[in-house]
N, C-alpha and C positions, 0 to 999 in steps of 0.2 A: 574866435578860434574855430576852425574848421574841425569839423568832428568826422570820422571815419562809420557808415554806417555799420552797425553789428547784426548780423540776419539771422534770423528765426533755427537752432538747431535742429528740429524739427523739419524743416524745409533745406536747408542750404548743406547742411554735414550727412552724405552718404555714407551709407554701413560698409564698410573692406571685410570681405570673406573671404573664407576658401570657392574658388570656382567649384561650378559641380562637375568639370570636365576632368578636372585636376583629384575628384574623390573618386567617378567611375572608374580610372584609370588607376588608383593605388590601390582600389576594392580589387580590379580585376587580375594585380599584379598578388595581389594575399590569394585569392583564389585558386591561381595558377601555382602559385609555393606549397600551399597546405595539399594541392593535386599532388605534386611529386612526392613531398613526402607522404603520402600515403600510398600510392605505386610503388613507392622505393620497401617503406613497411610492406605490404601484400608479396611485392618483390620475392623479400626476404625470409616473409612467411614461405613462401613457395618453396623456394629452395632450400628452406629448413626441413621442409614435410618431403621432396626428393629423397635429400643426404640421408637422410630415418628411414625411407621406404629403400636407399638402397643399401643400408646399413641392417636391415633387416632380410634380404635376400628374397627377395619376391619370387625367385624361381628357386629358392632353396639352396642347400650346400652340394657341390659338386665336384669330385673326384676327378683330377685329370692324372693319365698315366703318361711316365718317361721311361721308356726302358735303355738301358747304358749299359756301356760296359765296366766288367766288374772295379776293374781297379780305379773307376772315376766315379762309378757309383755311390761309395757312402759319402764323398766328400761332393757331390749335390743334392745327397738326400739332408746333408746339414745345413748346405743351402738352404733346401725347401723348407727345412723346420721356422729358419730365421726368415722365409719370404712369407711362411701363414702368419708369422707375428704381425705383419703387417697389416692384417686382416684384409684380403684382397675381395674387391668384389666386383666382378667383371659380367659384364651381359647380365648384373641383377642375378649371379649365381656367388654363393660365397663358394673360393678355391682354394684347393687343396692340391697340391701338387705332390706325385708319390712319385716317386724314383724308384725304381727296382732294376738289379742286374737283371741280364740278360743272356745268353749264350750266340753270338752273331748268326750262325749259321742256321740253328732254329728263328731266331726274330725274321732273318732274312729268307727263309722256306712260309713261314707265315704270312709275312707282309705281301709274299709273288703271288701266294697261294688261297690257300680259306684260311682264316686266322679260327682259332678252336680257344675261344675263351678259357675251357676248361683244361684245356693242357699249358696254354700261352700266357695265363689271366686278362685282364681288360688290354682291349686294342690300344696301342698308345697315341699320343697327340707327339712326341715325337719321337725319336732312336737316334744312340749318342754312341756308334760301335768303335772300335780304338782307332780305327781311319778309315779315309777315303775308299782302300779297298774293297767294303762294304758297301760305301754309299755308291761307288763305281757299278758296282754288280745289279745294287736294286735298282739305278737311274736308267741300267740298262736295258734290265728285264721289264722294268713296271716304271716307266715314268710318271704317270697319274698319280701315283700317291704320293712324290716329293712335293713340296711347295714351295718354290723359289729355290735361291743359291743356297746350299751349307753354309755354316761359318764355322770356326771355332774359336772357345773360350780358351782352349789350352794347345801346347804341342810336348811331344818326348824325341827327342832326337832317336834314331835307331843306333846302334853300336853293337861292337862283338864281345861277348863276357868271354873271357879267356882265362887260366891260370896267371896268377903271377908274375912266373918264372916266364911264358911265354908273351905275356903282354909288354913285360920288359924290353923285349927283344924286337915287336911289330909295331910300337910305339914311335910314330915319327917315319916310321920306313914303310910301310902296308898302304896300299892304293885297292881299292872296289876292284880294279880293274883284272889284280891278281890272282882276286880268289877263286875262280873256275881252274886257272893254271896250278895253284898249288895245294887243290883236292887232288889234279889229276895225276899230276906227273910223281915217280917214285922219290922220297927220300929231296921234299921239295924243301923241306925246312930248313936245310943246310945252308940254305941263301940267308938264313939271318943266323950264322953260324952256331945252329942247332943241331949238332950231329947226334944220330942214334933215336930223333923222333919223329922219323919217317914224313911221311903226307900229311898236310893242314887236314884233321878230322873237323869238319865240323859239318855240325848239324843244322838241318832245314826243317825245325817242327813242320806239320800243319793240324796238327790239336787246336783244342781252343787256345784263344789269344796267341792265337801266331803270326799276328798279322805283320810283324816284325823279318821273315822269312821271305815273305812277299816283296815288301818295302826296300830288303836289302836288293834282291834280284832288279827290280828297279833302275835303282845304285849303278850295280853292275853293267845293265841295257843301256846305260848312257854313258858309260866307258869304255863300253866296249863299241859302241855308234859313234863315240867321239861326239856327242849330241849340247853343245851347249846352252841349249835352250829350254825346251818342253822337248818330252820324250814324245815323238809322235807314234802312232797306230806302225807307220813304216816302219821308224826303229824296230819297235817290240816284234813288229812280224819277222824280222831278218834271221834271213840264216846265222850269225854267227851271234847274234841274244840266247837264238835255241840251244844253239852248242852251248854256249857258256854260262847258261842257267840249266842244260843237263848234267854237263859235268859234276856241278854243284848237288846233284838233288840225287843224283847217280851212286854220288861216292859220299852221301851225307849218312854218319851213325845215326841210326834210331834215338831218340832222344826216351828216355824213359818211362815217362805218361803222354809222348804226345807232345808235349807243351815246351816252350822257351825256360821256362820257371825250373821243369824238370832238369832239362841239359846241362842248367846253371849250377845247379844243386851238388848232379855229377861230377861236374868242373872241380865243385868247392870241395867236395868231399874225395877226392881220387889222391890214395896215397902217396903217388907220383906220376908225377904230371906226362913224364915222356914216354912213360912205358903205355903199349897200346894195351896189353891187357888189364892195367891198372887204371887207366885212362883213358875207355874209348873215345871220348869225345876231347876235341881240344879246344873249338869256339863253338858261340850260337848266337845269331842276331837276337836282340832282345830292344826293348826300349828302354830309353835312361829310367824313366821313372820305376819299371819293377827290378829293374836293378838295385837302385835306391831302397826298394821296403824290401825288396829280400838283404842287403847287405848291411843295413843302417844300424844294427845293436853290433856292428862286428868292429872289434876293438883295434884287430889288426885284419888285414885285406888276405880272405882268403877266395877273391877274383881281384879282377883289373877290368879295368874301362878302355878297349880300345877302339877310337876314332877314326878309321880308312882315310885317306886323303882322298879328294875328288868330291861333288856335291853330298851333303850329307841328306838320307833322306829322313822325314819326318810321321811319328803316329800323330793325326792333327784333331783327331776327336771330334769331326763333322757333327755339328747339332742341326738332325733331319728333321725339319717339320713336315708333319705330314699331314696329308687331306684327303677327301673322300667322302664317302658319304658316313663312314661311321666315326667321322671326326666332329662334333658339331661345332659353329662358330663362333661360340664361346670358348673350348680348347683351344683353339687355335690360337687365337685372342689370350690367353691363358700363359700358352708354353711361348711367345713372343714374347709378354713380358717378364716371363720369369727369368727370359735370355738376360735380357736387358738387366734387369737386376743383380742375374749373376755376375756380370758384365764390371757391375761395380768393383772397386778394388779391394773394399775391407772383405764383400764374399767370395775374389778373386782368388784371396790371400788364403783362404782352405783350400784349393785348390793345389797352390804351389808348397804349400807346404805338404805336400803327399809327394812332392818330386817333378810335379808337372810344369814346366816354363809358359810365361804367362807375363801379363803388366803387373804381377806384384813381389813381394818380397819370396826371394828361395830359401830351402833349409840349408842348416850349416853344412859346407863339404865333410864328406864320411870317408875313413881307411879305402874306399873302391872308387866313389862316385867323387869328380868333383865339379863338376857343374860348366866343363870347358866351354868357350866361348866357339859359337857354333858359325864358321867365318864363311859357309858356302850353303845355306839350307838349299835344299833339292826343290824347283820349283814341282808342281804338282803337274802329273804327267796328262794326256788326253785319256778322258777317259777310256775310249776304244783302248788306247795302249795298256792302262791300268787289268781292264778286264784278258787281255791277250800276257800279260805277264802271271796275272793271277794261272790261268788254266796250266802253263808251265812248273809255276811250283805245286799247287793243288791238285792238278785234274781237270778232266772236263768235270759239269755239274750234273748231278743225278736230273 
C-alpha cells in the first residue's frame, strides 16, 4: 500500500495573519476618524463660546434712533417692541430700536443743518416723513446723508375730504384737472348742479403733515401737462402748472390750525355745508389713512372720500437710511434689518391696520372711508420736479 508522506507541522503548515500593511492602514484610517471628530467637537466648542460672547454683547447695549412721522410712528414703534423680543445683536452691540415722531420740517432743518441733540434728541439712523416730498428736499439739499434708494413699507392714497352732500355730487364726475378751474371761476359748482354754493372752497394746508396739499398739486401738474408718464422738472416748471397750482393756493381758505386734520374737522362740523359762512371750507387733500383715524368711531359719515379721476397720487412713507459720520456701522446695520423685519407681513399687518395700504390685511370699511381700489397710482415724479412743485404750494425755503 502506498502511503502518502505526512510532514512535520512545525515545518510544512505556515501561520495566515493579518498583513502588517492591511493594520498600518486601518490604524491610520481610526486616526484620521478620531482627528475629525475631535475638530468637529473644538468645532463646536468654538462656536458655542462665539454665540455666548455674542449673546452677551461685547460692545454693550445700543440705542439706535428712527425718527417718523406722527401717524406711522406708534405703529413702528410696536414693531420695534416685537423686533427687541427678538433680542437682536448686531456688530456685537445688543439693539434697541426707538421710533419717535417727528415734525418734518424741523428733522429736515436738522438733517441740512447742525443737528442740536438737545432740541432734536439723538441723530437718527433713519427718517420715515409721510412722503417723498421730504426725502425730495433733503436728497436735494444734502445728498451725503441718504444711503441708497428709499423704499417704502406702506402707502395712503391722497384724496379730498369733502361734506357729504357735496361728495355726493363730485363722485364719479371730478378730474385733478378741474380743480385750479373751479376755485377760480364764480359760482363754479353749479356744473354738478349745486346752486347757491358758489366756488369749490378748498383748502391748501401747509401746517404740519401737509404733505397731502403738495401731493395733490402734483395730481394736478400732470393734468394739466397731459403728462403720462413721470412728471418731469419741464412739466413742474411750465407756465400753465404755475397758474393752475396759484389759482389753488390763491383762492384756498385757511384751514384752522394749519393742518389737513383741521379743514377736516371744519368740513365735519359746519352746520351747513353750502353756506360760505357756515362753511368756509368745502374740500382738503388729505391722505386716506388720517381720514380713516379721524372718521373710524363715526357711525354715520359726517365726511366722504372723494377720489379725482386721472393718476392718483400717493403719501409713500420713504424709509431714509441715513449715513455719516454720526451714524455708526452698526446703526446702519441695524435700521436695514429692522426694514426687513418690518417688511414681514404678521408686523406689516400693524401697519395696515392703522389705514395704511400695504402686503397685508386692511381694516374693516367705515361710514367715510372705504378702502377703493386705487386703478391709476401716480408714478413718483423727478425729483427736480417734486422740489419745483413743493416751492409753489409752500414757498421758497428759509
Amino acid at each position: 500500500m502506498a502511503h502518502h508522506r505526512v510532514a512535520d507541522g512545525k515545518n510544512s503548515l505556515r501561520r495566515r495573519g493579518v498583513s502588517r500593511g492591511l493594520v498600518f492602514m486601518l490604524l491610520a484610517v481610526l486616526l484620521v476618524a478620531s482627528g475629525v471628530v475631535v475638530w468637529f467637537q473644538v468645532g463646536d466648542h468654538v462656536g458655542r463660546e462665539g454665540d455666548a460672547a455674542a449673546a452677551t454683547c461685547v460692545e454693550g447695549p445700543a440705542t439706535v434712533a428712527i425718527i417718523a412721522d406722527p401717524d406711522i410712528a406708534e405703529g413702528l414703534s410696536a414693531i420695534a417692541k416685537s423686533y427687541a423680543e427678538t433680542r437682536p445683536v448686531i456688530r456685537d452691540h445688543c439693539i434697541t430700536i426707538a421710533v419717535r415722531p417727528g415734525d418734518a420740517k424741523i428733522t429736515l432743518d436738522g438733517l441740512t443743518g447742525n443737528w442740536d441733540p438737545q432740541a432734536n434728541g439723538q441723530y437718527p439712523a433713519a427718517w420715515i416723513p409721510q412722503s417723498s416730498v421730504w426725502a425730495a428736499d433733503l436728497v436735494t439739499a444734502k445728498p451725503s446723508v441718504v444711503d441708497g434708494t428709499p423704499e417704502s413699507l406702506v402707502t395712503s392714497p391722497v384724496v379730498l375730504a369733502t361734506s357729504p352732500e357735496l361728495g355726493a355730487q363730485l363722485t364719479g364726475k371730478l378730474d385733478w384737472a378741474q380743480l385750479p378751474t373751479l376755485a377760480r371761476r364764480d359760482d363754479s359748482l353749479t356744473e354738478f348742479g349745486l346752486r347757491g354754493w358758489g366756488s369749490l372752497r378748498m383748502a391748501m394746508p401747509t401746517g404740519a403733515q401737509s404733505d397731502a396739499s403738495a401731493l395733490a398739486a402734483q395730481a394736478v401738474a400732470m393734468r394739466i401737462t397731459r403728462t403720462t408718464g413721470v412728471l418731469t422738472a419741464a412739466d413742474a416748471s411750465s407756465k400753465g402748472v404755475a397758474a393752475g397750482i396759484g389759482a389753488l393756493t390763491e383762492a384756498a381758505p385757511r384751514s384752522p390750525d394749519g393742518t389737513p386734520v383741521g379743514a377736516a374737522t371744519a368740513i365735519a362740523d359746519a352746520a351747513d355745508a353750502a353756506d360760505a359762512k357756515a362753511a368756509p371750507i368745502h374740500a382738503v387733500p388729505i391722505t386716506e389713512q388720517r381720514l380713516f383715524q379721524l372718521t373710524k368711531a363715526d357711525t354715520t359719515a359726517k365726511l366722504a372720500e372723494v377720489l379725482p379721476s386721472g393718476p392718483t397720487p400717493l403719501a409713500d412713507y420713504p424709509f431714509l437710511k441715513l449715513t455719516g459720520d454720526q451714524v455708526p456701522e452698526y446703526a446702519a446695520t441695524a435700521v436695514a434689518d429692522f426694514f426687513r423685519f418690518a417688511e414681514e407681513p404678521d408686523h406689516l399687518a400693524v401697519l395696515t391696520a392703522l389705514g395704511f395700504r400695504g402686503a397685508a390685511p386692511m381694516p374693516p370699511k367705515t361710514a367715510t372711508v372705504t378702502f377703493p381700489v386705487t386703478p391709476n397710482p401716480m408714478a413718483s415724479p423727478e425729483t427736480a420736479a417734486v422740489v419745483d412743485i413743493n416751492r409753489l404750494v409752500f414757498g421758497p425755503t428759509s
